[in-house]
C-alpha positions in Angstrom: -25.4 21.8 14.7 -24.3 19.3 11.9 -21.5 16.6 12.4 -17.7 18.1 11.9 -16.6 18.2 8.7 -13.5 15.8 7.7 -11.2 15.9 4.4 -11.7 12.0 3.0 -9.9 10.6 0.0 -12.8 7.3 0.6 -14.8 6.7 -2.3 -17.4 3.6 -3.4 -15.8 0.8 -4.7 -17.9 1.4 -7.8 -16.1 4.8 -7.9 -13.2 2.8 -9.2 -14.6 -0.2 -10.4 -12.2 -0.2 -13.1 -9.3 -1.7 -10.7 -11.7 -4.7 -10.0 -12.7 -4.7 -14.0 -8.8 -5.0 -15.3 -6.3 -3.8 -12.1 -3.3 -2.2 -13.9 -1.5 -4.2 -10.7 -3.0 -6.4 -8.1 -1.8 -8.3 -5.2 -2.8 -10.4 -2.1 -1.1 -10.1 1.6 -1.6 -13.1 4.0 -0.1 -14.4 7.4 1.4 -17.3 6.9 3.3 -19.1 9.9 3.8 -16.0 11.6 4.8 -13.9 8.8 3.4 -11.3 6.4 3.2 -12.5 3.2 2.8 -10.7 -0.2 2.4 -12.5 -3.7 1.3 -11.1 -7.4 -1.9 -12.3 -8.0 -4.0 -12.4 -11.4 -7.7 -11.3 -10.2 -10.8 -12.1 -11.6 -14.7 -11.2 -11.1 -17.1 -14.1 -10.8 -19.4 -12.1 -11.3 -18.5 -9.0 -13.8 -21.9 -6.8 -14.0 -21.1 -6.5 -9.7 -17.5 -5.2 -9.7 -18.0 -3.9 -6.0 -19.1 -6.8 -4.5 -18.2 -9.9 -6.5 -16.6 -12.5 -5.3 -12.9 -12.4 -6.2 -10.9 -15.4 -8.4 -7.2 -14.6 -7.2 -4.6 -17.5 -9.3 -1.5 -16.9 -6.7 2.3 -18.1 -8.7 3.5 -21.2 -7.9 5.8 -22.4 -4.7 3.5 -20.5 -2.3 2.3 -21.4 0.9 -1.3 -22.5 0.9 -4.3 -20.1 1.5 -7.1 -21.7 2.1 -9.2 -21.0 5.0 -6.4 -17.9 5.2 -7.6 -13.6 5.8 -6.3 -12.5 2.9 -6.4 -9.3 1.4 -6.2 -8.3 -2.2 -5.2 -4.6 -3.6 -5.3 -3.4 -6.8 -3.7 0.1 -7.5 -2.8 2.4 -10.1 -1.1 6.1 -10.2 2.3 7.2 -9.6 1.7 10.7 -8.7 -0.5 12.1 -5.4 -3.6 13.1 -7.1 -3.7 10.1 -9.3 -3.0 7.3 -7.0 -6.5 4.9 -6.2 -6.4 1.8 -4.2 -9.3 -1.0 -4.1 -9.0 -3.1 -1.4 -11.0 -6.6 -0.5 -10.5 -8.6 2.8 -12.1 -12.3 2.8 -11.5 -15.7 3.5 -9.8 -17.5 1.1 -11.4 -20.8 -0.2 -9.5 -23.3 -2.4 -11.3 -23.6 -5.9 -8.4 -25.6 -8.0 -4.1 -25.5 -8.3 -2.8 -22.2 -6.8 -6.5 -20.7 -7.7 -9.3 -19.3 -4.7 -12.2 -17.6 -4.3 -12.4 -14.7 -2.3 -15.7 -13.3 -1.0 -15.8 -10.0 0.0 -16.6 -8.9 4.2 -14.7 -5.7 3.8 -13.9 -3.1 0.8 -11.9 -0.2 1.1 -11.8 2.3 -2.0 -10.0 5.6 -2.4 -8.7 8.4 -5.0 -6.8 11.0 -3.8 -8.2 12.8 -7.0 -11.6 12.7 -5.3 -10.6 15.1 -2.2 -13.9 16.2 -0.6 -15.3 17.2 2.6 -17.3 14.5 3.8 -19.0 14.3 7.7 -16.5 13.1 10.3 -16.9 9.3 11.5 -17.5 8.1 14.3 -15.0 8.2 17.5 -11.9 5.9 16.6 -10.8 3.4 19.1 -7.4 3.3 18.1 -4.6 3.2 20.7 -1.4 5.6 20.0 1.6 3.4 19.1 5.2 3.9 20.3 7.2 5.0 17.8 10.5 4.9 17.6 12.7 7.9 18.2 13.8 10.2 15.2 17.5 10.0 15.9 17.2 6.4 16.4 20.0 4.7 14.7 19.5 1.7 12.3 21.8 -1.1 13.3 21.2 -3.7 10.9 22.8 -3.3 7.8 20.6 -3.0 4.6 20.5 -5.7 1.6 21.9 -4.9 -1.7 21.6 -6.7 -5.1 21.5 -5.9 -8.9 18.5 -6.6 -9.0 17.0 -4.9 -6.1 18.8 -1.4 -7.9 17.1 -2.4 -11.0 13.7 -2.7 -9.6 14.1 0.3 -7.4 14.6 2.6 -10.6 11.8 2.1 -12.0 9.1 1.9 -9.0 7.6 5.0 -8.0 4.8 2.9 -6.1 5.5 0.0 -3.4 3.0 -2.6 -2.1 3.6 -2.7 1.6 2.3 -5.7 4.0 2.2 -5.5 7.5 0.5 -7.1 9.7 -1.5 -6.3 13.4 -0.4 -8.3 16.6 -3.3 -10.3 16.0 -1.5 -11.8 12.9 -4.6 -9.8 11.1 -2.8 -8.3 7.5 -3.0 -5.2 5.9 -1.4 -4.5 2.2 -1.4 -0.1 0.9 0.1 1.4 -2.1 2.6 3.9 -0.5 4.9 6.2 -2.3 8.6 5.4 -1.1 12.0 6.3 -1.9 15.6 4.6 -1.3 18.3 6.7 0.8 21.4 5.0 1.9 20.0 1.4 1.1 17.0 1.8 3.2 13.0 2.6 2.0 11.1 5.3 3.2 7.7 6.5 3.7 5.3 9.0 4.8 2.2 7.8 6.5 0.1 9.2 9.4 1.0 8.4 13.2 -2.6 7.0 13.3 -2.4 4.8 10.1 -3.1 1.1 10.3 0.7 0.6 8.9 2.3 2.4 11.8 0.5 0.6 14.1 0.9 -2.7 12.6 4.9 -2.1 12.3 5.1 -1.0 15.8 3.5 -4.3 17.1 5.5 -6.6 14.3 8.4 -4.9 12.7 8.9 -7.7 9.7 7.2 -6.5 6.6 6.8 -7.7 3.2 6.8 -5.3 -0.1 6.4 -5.6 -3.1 8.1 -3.7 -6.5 6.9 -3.5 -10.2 4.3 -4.2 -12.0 3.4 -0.3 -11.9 1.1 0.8 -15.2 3.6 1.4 -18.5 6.5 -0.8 -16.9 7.4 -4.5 -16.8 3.8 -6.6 -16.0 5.0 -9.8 -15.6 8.5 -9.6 -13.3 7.9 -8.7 -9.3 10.5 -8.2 -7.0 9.5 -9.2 -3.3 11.4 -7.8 -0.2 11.8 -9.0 3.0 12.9 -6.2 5.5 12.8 -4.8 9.3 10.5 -1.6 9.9 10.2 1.1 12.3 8.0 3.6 12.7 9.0 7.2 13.2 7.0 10.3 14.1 7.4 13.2 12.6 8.8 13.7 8.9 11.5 11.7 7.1 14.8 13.8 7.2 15.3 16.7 4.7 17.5 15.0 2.1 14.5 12.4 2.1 11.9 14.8 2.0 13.9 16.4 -1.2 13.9 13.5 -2.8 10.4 12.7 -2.5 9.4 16.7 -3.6 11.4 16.1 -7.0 10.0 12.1 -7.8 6.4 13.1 -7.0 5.8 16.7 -7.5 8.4 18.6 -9.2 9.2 16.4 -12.4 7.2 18.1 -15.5 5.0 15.7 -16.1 4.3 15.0 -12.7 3.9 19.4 -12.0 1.5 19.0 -15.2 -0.9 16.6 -13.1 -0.7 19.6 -9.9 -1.4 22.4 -11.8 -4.1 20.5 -13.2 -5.5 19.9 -9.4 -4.6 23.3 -8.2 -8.5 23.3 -6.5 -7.1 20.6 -4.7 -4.6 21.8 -2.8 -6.2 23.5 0.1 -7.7 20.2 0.5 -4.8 18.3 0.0 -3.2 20.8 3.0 -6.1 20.3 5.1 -6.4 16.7 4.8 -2.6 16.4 5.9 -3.6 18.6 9.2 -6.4 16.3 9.9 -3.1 13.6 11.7 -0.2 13.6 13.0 2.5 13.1 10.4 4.7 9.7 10.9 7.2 7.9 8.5 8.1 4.4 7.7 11.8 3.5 7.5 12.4 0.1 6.2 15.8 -2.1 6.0 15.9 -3.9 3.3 16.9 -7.9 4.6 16.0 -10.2 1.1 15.2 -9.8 -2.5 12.8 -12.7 -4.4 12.4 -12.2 -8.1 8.5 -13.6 -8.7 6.6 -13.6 -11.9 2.9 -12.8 -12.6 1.4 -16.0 -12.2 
């Protein structure tokens, strides 16, 4: 008998090479003092005919902590809608090459397309431990930040950057889709995910808003906030709003009608894990420029 079967949205990295060619949007998460930190970064290959593997030339903006000798991890993305989000992801050390400039070799690289849906043999047994989530009728005390700014920014993203980090201090950056409901973020991940885990062990995270493909390039918005993860769905008025920004606008039902093979997949691959949800409380807003 063969191994199981598993839905995967993991692809090669030169699957997507593209994002490492010229990312549409790219950023780098570190731990810095304690904290998870995520910047805009401009990424470059040192080595172009290798887009996989090259060693990475990330130029951070200024007033930033320094990197070197730092895990980082850098992210490109691209795709606002489920079958056309992909995510490149490289973990290194960073190494100090000139002013707010370092290299970044490669020792991990994550790729996937949700447009590339597949069965694919299951891996091997996981090793992660069940987090404790926090309860769904769990009430969130703090109260959430508000600025102009933050509203602005929040129109017009469709796509957050979200750092976390492990209670190791190790950090993780995703794409996630997200949306705002009574001043605080949420999102849909799965109960096993590296992000519920990570907020469970260290509830301040780091995110990051615009820069998404056909918007402002140069202006970020980085937020500072409290997490908690929650199992189960988001609440219906949530789950409402996600339906309509994601799936139901027309250009966006265009793009599912156009994957319609898909969607047995796409149901599958959401019964593979227990669903979970981020809610985040917004605590500070930085405005940051593409350095």
């Amino acid at each position: 008998m063969g191994a199981p079967l598993v839905i995967t949205r993991d692809v090669e990295a030169s699957a997507v090479a593209d994002l490492a060619l010229s990312p549409p949007r790219s950023a780098l998460a570190a731990t810095v003092d304690d904290e998870i930190l995520v910047l805009p970064v401009r990424v470059a290959l040192e080595n172009p005919a290798d887009p996989a593997s090259s060693p990475r030339i990330a130029q951070v903006p200024e007033g930033n902590p320094d990197l070197t000798g730092r895990n980082v991890v850098l992210i490109a993305d691209d795709g606002p809608q489920w079958f056309r989000l992909r995510s490149l992801t490289v973990r290194g050390m960073a190494k100090a090459m000139a002013e707010r400039t370092y290299r970044v070799v490669p020792q991990r690289i994550v790729a996937w397309d949700y447009g590339s849906l597949r069965e694919a043999p299951a891996p091997g047994t996981s090793t992660r431990r069940h987090a404790s989530f926090s309860a769904a009728d769990e009430k969130d005390v703090a109260r959430p930040f508000r600025s102009p700014n933050l509203q602005a920014a929040l129109r017009s993203s469709r796509v957050m950057i979200l750092a976390s980090r492990s209670q190791k201090g190790a950090p993780f950056a995703v794409p996630l889709w997200f949306v705002a409901h009574r001043g605080r973020f949420y999102a849909t991940t799965s109960a096993s995910s590296w992000t519920a885990r990570n907020v469970v062990a260290s509830p301040q995270v780091a995110l990051l808003l615009g820069g998404e493909r056909g918007h402002d390039i140069a202006n970020r918005l980085l937020v500072r906030g409290c997490a908690r993860a929650v199992r189960g769905a988001p609440p219906p008025a949530v789950l409402a709003r996600i339906a309509w920004l994601y799936y139901l606008q027309p250009q966006f039902a265009a793009v599912e009608l156009r994957h319609i093979r898909l969607w047995v997949l796409r149901t599958r691959y959401y019964g593979q894990s227990r669903a979970a949800h981020i809610v985040i409380t917004p605590q500070t807003a930085t405005e940051c420029r593409m350095p």
